[in-house]
N, C-alpha and C positions, 0 to 999 in steps of 0.2 A: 720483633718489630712492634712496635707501641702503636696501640689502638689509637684512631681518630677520635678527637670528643666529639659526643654526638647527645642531644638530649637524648632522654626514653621516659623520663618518672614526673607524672601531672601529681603532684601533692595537695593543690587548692583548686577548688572552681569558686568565682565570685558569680556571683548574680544580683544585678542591681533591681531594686527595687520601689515602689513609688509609697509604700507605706511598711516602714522598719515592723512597728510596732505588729500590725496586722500580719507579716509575713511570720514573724517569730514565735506567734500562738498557732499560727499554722503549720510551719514546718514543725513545731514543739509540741504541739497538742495535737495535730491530726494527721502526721504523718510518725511522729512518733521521735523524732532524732534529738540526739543528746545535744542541750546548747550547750559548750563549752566555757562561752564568755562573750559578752559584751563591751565593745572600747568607741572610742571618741574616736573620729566624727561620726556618731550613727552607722556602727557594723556591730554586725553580731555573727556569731563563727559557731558550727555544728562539727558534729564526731559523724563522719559516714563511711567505714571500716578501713580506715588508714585513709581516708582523702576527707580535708578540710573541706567543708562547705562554708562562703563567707556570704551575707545578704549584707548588702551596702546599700542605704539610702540614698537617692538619685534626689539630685537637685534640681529645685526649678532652672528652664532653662537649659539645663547641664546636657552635652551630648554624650552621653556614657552609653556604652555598648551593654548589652542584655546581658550576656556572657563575658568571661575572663577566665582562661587558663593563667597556670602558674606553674611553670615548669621548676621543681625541685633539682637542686646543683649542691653540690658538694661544696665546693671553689669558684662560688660566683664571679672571680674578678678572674680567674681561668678560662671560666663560661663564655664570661663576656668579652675577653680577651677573641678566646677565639673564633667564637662566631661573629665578631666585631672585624677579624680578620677575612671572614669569610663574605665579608659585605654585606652583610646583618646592619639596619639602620637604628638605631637606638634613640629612646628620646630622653633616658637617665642614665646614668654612669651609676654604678651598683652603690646602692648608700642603705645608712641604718632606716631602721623603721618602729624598730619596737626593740623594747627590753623586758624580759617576762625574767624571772627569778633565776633560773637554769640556762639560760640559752638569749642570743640577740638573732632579730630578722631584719634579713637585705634584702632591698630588691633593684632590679634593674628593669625599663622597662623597652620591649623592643617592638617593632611593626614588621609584621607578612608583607610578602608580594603585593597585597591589595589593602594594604595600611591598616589593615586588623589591629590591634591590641595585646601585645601577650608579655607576661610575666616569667622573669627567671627568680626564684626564690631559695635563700641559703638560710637554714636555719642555724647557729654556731654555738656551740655548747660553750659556756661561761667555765675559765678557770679556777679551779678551784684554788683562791688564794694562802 
């Protein structure tokens, strides 16, 4: 009998923030964690023992939530597929987001019972041409 999909594995937590700069001498310098990288528009991503930490610049204005999970999927369009079936409301259809040397990133973006915010994330290993 073939396993239900079901998530299990949180890969990223974002956390929005109201000063990029001041946050990432903080988490860098007095908490100690490794920045990985820095990208447009105003994010910056940390190493925290296998889960990405991302600080995103919060815009004037902007209603962005404090927190964001990002639930890591193997076959994000499978992901979404099925919990798309399961009556999961979605407010993106899984698309690119980055291209880093080795690998491309999807995301899909879906809402909770109480219209939360949460991320399905596929990371895809680049062919070796």
């Amino acid at each position: 009998m073939e396993e239900a999909f079901a998530l299990s594995v949180i890969s990223q937590v974002g956390i929005s923030v109201d000063n990029l700069d001041a946050a990432v001498s903080f988490y860098r310098d007095k908490l100690g964690l490794k920045l990985l990288f820095q990208a447009p528009p105003q994010m910056a991503f940390f190493e925290c023992g296998g889960l990405r930490l991302l600080l995103g610049q919060r815009q004037p204005n902007q209603q962005t939530p404090d927190i964001l999970l990002y639930f890591r999927v193997t076959d994000i369009r499978e992901a979404h597929a099925a919990l798309k079936g399961r009556g999961v409301r979605f407010d993106s259809e899984p698309h690119l987001v980055g291209r880093m040397p080795d690998r491309e990133i999807w995301l899909a973006v879906f809402r909770d019972n109480e219209n939360k915010l949460f991320h399905l994330i596929s990371e895809v290993p680049k062919v070796a041409a």
